[in-house]
Phi, psi and omega in degrees: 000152209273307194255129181239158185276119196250003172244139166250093177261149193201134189283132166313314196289337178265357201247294195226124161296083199288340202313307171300334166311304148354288196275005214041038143271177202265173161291130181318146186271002154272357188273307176325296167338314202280311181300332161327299220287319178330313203283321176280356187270346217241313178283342201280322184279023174051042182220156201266162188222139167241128186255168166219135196069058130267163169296117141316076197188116165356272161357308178284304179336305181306310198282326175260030180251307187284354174268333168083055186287171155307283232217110159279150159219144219182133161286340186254095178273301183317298183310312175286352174284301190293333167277347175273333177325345202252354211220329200263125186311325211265324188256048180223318172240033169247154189270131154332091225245000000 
């Protein structure tokens, strides 16, 4: 095929289990796991991984910023504009126009 798709969405809710986020704890570390391995299964095809029907809230963000996710997603663009200006190294050392 002519066209390839360089994003991989994928429902949280079909993938991972958020309930501790819901609450701000972090992710179980085998729920962790499985998101690492996703993320690493998903870049060795060169391509990006987007979960949807995540929790909106700093915590989750934090766990998928720290997972080195593609594509944050998110209904709070604004709430999420401002943690990454505050939080993410890459959009921190790129120069300012």
């Amino acid at each position: 095929s002519r066209f390839s798709f360089r994003v991989l969405v994928l429902a949280w809710l079909c993938h991972l289990s958020h309930s501790s986020l819901i609450h701000n704890r972090l992710i179980p570390p085998a729920e962790d796991q499985k998101l690492r391995q996703s993320v690493s299964n998903v870049r060795v095809q060169k391509r990006r991984l987007r979960f949807y029907a995540t929790p909106d809230n700093l915590p989750m963000w934090r766990e998928l910023l720290a997972a080195d996710l593609g594509l944050i997603n998110t209904d709070d663009l604004a709430s999420l504009q401002q943690f990454l200006l505050k939080e993410d190294p890459l959009v921190n050392a790129s120069p300012r126009k």
